[in-house]
C-alpha positions in Angstrom: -15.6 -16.7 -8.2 -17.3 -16.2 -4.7 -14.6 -18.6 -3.4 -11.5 -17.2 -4.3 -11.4 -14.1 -1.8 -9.9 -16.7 1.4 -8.5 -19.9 2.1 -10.6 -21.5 4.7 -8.5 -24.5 5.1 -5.5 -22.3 5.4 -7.4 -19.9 7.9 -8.2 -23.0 10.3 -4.7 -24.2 9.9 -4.0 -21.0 11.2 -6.4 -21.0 14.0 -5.9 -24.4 15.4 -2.3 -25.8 14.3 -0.6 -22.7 14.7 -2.6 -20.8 17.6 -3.8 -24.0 18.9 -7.4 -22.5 19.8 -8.8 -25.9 20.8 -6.6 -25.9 23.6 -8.4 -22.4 24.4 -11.9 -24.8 24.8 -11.0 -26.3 28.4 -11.3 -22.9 29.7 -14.3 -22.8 31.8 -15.5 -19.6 29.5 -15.5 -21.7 26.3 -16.4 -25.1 27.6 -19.6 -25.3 25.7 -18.1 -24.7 22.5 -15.9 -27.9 20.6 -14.2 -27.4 17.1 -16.9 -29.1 15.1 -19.3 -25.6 16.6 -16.4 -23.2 15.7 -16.0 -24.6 12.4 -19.9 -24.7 11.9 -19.4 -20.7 12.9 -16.7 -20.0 10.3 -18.2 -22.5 7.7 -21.3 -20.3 8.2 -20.0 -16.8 7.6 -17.9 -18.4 5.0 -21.8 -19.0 3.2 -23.0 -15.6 4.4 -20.4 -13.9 2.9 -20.6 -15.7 -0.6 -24.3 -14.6 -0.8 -24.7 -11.8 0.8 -21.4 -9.6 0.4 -19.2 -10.6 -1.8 -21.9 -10.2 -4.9 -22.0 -6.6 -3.7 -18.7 -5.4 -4.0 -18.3 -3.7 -7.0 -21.4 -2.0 -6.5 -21.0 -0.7 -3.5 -17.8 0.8 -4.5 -18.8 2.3 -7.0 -22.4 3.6 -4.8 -21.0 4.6 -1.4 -22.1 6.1 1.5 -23.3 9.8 1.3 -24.0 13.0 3.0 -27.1 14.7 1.6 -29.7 17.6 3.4 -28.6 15.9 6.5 -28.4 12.4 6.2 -26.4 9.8 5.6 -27.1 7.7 2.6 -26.1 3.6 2.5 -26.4 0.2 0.2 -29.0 -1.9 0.9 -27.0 -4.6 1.5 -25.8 -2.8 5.0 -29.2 -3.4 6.2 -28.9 -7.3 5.2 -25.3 -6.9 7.2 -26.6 -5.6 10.6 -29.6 -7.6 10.6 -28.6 -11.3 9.2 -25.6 -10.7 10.5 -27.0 -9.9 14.0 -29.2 -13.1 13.5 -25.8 -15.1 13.1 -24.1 -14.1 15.8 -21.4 -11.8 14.1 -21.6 -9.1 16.7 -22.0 -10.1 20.0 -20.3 -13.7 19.5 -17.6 -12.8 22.1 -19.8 -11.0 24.4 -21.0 -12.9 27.7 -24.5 -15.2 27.5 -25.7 -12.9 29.7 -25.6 -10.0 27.1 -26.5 -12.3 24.3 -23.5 -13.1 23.2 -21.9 -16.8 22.9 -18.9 -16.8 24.8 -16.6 -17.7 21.3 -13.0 -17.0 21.6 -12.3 -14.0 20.5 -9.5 -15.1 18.3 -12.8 -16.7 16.1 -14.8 -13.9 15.5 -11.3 -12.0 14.5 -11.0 -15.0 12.2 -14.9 -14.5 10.6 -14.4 -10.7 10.8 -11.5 -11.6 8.5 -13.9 -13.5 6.3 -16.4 -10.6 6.1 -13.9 -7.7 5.4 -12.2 -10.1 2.7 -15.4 -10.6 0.9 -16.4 -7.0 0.9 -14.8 -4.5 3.1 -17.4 -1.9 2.8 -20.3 -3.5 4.8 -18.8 -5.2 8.1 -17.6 -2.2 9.2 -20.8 -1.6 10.2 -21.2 -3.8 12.4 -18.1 -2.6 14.2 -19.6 0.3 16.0 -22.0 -2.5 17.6 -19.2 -4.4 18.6 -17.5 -1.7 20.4 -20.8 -0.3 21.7 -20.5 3.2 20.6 -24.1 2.5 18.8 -26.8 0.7 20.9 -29.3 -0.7 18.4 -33.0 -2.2 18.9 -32.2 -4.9 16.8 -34.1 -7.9 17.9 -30.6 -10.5 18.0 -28.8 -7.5 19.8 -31.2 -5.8 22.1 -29.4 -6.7 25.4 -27.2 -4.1 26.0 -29.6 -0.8 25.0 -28.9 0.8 27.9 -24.5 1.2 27.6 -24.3 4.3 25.1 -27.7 5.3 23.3 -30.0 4.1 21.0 -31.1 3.9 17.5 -34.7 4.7 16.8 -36.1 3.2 13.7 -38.6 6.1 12.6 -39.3 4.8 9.4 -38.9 1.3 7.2 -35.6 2.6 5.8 -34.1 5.4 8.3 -32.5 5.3 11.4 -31.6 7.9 13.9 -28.7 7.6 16.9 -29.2 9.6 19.8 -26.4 10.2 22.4 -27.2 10.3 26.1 -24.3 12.5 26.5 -24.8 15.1 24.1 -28.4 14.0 22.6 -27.5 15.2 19.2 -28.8 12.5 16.6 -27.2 11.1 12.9 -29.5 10.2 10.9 -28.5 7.8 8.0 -31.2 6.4 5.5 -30.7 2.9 3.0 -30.4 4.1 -0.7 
């Protein structure tokens, strides 16, 4: 069933026959990537998001996030998103080497957020506030940039808390 939530082949048709994104690759930016690496990168959150979200969307529908005595309550599985997704590369992938990022074309990490919102739109999402940088986290895959915004401060094995430098108020959200 895991399969039937995209059409890879018609998402790369997409991608390379219609928005011809290997001509995008002889840009100096993207010169180290080929089509054989971007397909490995959409083949892989392709196998990401059969395991690790798509399982998980009926039950975290029906178990969302919640406000309780002043935190903010998640699934489990967001903590498998930010941190396996981290390790593949999901957030920073456009973002320059020198921020750890791999210099992708934008247009591909649009196509695998596609991927990861089709399988289970509740989880990528939060990823999203890393991507934009309006949470800095300590995360070992994404600890280059902890200086733009703030940072999250992992006070115990299941809560997190975000300060901001401009305010220095702090949300605190826990896994459930």
């Amino acid at each position: 069933m895991a399969d039937k939530y995209v059409d890879i082949n018609t998402l790369k048709y997409m991608l390379y026959d219609v928005h011809n994104l290997e001509e995008m690759l002889d840009r100096e930016r993207f010169q180290d990537h080929d089509k054989e690496a971007l397909d490995l990168f959409i083949d892989s959150t392709k196998t990401f998001a059969d395991k690790e979200l798509f399982p998980y969307i009926q039950e975290v529908d029906e178990k969302p996030a919640h406000h309780k005595d002043g935190m903010v309550y998640v699934h489990e599985q967001v903590k498998t998103m930010m941190y396996k997704g981290g390790e593949l590369g999901f957030i920073s992938a456009p973002f320059d080497y020198e921020d750890g990022g791999m210099q992708i074309p934008l247009m591909v990490q649009t196509a695998t957020n596609y991927i990861l919102n089709a399988a289970n739109n509740h989880l990528p999402g939060y990823t999203g506030f890393r991507s934009f940088g309006s949470i800095v986290t300590n995360l070992p895959a994404l600890s280059s940039q902890t200086d733009i915004i703030g940072l999250f401060l992992i006070h115990s094995s299941n809560t997190r808390t975000r300060r901001s430098r401009s305010t220095g108020s702090a949300l605190s959200f826990a896994l459930s």
